[in-house]
C-alpha positions in Angstrom: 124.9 112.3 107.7 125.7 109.6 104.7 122.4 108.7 102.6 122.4 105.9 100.3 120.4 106.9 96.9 119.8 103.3 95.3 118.2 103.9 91.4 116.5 101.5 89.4 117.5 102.0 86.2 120.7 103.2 86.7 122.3 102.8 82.9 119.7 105.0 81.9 120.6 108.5 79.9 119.2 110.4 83.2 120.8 108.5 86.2 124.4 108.0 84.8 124.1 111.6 83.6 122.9 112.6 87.2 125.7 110.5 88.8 128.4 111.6 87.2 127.7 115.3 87.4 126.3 115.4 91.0 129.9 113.7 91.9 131.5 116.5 90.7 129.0 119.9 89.8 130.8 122.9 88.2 131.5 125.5 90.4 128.1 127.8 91.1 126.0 125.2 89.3 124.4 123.9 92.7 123.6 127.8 93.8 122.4 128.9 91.1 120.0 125.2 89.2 119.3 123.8 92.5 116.1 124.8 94.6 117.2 122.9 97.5 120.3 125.3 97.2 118.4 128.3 97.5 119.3 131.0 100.4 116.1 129.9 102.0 116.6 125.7 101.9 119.7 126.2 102.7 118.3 126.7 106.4 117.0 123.1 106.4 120.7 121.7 106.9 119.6 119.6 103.4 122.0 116.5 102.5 125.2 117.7 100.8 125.8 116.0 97.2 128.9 115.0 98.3 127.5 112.6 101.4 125.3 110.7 98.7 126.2 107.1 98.0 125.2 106.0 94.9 124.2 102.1 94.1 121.4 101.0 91.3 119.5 98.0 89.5 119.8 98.0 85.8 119.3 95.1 83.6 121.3 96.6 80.7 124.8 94.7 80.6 127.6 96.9 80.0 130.6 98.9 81.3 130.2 102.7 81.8 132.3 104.0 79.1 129.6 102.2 76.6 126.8 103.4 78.8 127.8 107.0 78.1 128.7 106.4 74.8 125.3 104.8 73.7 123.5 108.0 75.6 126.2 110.8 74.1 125.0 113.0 76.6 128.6 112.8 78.4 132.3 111.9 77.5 133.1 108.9 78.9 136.4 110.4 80.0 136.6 111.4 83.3 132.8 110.5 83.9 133.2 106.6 83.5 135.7 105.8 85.6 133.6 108.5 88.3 131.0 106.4 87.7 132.8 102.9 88.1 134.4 104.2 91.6 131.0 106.2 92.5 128.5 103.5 91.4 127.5 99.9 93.4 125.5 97.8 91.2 122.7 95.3 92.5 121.4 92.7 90.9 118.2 93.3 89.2 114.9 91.6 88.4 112.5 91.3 85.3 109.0 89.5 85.0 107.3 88.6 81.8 105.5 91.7 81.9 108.2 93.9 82.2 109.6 96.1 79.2 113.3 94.6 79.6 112.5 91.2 79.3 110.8 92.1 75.9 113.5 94.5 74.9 116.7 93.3 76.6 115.9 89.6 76.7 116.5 89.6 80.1 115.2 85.8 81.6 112.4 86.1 84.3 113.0 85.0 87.7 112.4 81.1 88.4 111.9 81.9 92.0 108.9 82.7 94.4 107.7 86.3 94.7 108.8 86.0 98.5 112.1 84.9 97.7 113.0 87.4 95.0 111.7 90.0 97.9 114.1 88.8 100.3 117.2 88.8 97.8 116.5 92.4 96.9 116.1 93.3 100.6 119.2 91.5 101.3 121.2 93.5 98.7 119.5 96.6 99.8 121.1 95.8 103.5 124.2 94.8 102.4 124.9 98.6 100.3 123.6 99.8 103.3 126.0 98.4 105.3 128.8 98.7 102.9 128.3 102.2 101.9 127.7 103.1 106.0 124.6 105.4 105.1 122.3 106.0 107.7 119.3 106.5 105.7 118.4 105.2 102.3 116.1 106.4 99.0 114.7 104.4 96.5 114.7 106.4 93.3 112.5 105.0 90.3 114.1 105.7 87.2 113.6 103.0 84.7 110.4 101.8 82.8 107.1 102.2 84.6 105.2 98.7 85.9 103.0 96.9 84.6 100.1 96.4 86.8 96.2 94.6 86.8 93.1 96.7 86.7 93.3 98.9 90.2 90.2 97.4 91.5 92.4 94.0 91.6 95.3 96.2 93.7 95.1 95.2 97.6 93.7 97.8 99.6 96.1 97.3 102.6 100.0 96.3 103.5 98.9 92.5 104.4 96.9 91.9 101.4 100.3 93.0 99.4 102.5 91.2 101.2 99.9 88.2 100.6 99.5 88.9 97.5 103.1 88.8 96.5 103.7 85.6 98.1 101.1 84.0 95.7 103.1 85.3 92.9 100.8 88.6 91.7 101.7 91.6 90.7 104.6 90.3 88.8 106.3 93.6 88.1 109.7 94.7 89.1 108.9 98.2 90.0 106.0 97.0 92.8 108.7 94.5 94.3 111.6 97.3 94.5 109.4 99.9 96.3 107.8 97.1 98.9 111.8 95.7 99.5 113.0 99.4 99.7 109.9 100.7 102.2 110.9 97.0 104.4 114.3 98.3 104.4 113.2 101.6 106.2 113.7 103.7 102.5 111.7 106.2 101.5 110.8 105.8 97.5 110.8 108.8 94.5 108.7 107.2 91.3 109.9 109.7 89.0 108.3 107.5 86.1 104.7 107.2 84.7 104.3 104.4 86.4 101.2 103.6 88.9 103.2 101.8 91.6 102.6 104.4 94.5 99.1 104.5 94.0 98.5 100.7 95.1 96.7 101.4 98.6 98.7 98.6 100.0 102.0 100.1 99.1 101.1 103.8 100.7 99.4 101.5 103.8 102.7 99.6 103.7 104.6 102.8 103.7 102.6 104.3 106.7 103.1 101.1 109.0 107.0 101.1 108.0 106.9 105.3 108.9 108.8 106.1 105.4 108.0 109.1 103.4 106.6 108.6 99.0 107.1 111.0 96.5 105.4 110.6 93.1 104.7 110.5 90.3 105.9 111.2 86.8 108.6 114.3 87.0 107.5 117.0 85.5 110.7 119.1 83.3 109.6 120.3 80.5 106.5 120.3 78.1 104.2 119.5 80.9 105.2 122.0 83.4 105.2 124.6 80.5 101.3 123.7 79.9 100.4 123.9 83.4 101.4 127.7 83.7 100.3 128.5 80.1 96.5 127.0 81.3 96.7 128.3 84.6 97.0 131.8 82.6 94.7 131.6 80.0 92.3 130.6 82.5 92.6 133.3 85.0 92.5 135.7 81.6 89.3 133.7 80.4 90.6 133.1 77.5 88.8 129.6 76.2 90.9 127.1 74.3 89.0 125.4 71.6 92.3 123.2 70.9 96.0 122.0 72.0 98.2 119.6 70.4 101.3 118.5 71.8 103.7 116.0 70.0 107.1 115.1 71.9 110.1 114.1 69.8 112.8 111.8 71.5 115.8 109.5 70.9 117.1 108.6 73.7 115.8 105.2 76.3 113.5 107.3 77.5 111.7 107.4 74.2 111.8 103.7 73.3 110.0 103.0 76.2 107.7 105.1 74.9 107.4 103.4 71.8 105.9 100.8 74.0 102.1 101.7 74.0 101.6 100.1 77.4 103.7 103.4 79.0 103.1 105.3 76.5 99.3 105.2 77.0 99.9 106.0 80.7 102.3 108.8 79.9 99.4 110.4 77.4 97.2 110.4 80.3 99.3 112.8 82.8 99.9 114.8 80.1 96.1 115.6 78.4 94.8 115.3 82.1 96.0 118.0 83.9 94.6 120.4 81.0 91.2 120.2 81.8 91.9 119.7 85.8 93.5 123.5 85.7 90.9 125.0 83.3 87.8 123.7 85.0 86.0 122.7 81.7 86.7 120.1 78.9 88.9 120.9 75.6 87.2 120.9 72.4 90.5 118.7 70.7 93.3 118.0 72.9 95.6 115.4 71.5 98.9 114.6 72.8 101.6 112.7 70.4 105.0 110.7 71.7 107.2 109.4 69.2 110.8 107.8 69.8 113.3 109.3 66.8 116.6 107.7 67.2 118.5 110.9 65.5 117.3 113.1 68.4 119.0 111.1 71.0 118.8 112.6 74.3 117.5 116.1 72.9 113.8 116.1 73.2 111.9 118.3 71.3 108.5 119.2 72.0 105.9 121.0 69.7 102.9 122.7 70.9 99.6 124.3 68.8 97.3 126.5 71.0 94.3 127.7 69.6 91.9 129.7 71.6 88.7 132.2 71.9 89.0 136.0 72.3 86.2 139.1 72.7 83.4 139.3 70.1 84.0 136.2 68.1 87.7 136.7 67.5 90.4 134.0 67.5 94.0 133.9 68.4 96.8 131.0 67.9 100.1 130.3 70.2 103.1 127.9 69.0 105.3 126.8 71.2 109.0 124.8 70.1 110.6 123.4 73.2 114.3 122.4 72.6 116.9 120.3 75.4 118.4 118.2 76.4 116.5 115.6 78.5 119.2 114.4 81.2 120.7 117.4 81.9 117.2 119.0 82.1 115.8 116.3 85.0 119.6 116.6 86.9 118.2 119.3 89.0 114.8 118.5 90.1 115.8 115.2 90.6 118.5 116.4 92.9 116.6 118.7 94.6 113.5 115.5 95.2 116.5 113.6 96.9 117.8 116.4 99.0 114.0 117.6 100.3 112.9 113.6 100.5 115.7 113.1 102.9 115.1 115.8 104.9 111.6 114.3 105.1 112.9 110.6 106.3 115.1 112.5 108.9 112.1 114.2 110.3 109.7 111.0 110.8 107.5 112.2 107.6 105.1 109.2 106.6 103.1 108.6 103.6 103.4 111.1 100.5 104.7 114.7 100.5 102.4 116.8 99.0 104.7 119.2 99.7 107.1 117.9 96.8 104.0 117.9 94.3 105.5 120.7 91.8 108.0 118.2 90.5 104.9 116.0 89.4 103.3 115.9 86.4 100.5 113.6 88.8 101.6 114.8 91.9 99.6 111.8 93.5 98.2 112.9 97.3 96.5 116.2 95.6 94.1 117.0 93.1 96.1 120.1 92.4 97.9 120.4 89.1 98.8 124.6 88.9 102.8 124.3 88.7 103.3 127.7 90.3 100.0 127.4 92.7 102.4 124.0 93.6 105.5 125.7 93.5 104.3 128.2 96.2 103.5 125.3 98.6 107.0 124.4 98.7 108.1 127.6 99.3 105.3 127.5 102.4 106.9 124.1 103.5 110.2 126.0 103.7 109.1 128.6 105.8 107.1 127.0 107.9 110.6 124.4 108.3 113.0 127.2 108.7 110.5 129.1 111.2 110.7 125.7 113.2 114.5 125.0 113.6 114.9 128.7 114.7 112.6 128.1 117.8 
């Protein structure tokens, strides 16, 4: 039961880190940080790490020891050379609008939007074949797209296709997910980005049968804020004000630095806020800066100020500390492992059921972490209750 896992961005802090430890977890680690290695998934016959094949796009040239050393989440000794046996790289793509063109000088493609299509689906087949995996993932883990105003997006899988052949939507994300869902993959956006929300993509997706899970994964500050709402709401407790600021070194945060992603990044974290309370927030601001001494340990600061009985007035501070890689391994695993399961069973179009590891779980207009957490737990259930018929 060999599945191929195929990331784009690959070199990043978060895949090499996820690689290299999935390839060889410390004993109990998978029991006791993974949810799909809980006593109950463990009933769904999920993927074992060790059947994963591993290939990725990256546009960052460089051998894996210097990818681990520029992230210093990991020793390059023994993960590099893991990595280097573990690892099949593809060749990757860039438009104009894409942050690595800007930030890694990588040169555009001189080719059609059909061709450049075809030579990613090619690759795609040939790790396939190499690797002998019977079904294949498309994991987004690099910068978000770039995309046109959504009422320009085409509405169905033929209008995309057209549209790409003319040369829109020049944005390596869209052309990775439509070559991946040709290919019979289902895709993870684990990024900020839009991509999955293109109504020809999730058309495309539904004619091809594969299974979408997205988007932007949800570790840390944001899943924190969800269950802190969803309680001062059901203790009617009105907050007058929250400000979050996120501190971070690593890729991750350069990106960031970019106010195209980072605008997109600010709005699934201030969004869900209101969506949860039911009301507006008299100040909500949310801050992202990149800080090169913090590397790959984010910090993230949070001011609460809220209403109480009779006038009075109470205040919450909140300092979230870790690091970033090691925090996304397991959900990130655990999206594989579940999404999998998903392509094995003919699932089509987006899994709701996977919306917890969302900070815009897209498919729902829920955004309670543990009201979202329970519906996994559900899916389970209802999974388990049907293999034992």
């Amino acid at each position: 039961m060999k599945v191929g896992v195929i990331i784009v961005g690959v070199r990043g802090a978060t895949a090499s880190t996820m690689i290299a430890t999935a390839c060889a977890p410390r004993s109990g680690d998978e029991a006791r940080y993974l949810l799909s290695s809980s006593s109950a998934a463990r009933q769904l016959d999920l993927v074992p790490l060790a059947d994963i094949a591993w290939a990725g796009f990256d546009t960052m040239r460089e051998s894996w020891p210097e990818t681990l050393t520029r992230h210093g989440v990991l020793s390059p000794q023994p993960h590099a050379a893991r990595l280097e046996s573990k690892v099949q790289m593809l060749d990757a793509v860039s438009f104009e609008s894409d942050h690595a063109t800007a930030v890694e000088g990588v040169r555009p493609p001189s080719a059609s939007g059909r061709v450049v299509l075809e030579q990613l689906r090619a690759q795609i087949r040939a790790f396939k074949e190499r690797a002998q995996v019977e079904r294949l993932i498309l994991l987004h883990l690099g910068a978000p797209s770039v995309l046109p105003a959504s009422d320009r997006w085409p509405d169905t899988g033929a209008e995309l296709m057209a549209a790409l052949g003319r040369g829109e939507l020049q944005t390596a994300p869209v052309y990775y997910t439509v070559a991946a869902i040709l290919e019979g993959a289902a895709v993870i956006d684990y990024t900020a980005s839009a991509t999955l929300e293109i109504p020809g993509i999730l058309d495309l997706a539904c004619i091809e049968r594969v299974p979408l899970a997205g988007r932007d994964g949800s570790t840390g500050q944001t899943l924190m804020k969800s269950v802190l709402a969803q309680a001062f709401s059901t203790r009617r407790l009105k907050i007058r004000g929250w400000y979050s600021t996120n501190i971070l070194g690593n890729h991750d945060g350069l990106v960031l630095s970019d106010e195209r992603y980072a605008d997109v990044k600010k709005i699934d974290k201030t969004a869900l806020l209101e969506q949860i309370l039911g009301e507006s927030v008299e100040s909500h601001l949310v801050d992202i800066r990149h800080y090169a001494p913090a590397g790959d340990r984010k910090e993230a600061w949070d001011a609460v100020d809220f209403e109480t009985w009779y006038g009075g007035s109470g205040e919450l501070r909140i300092n979230w500390r870790a690091g970033d890689s090691l925090l996304a391994t397991p959900p990130i695993l655990d999206l594989i492992r579940f999404t999998e399961y998903a392509l094995r069973l003919g699932s089509i179009g987006m899994q709701t059921q996977l919306s917890g590891f969302f900070k815009h779980p897209l498919g729902t207009s829920e955004r309670r972490y543990l009201k979202l957490a329970e519906d996994l737990e559900r899916y389970i259930g209802r999974e388990i209750e049907k293999t034992s018929r």
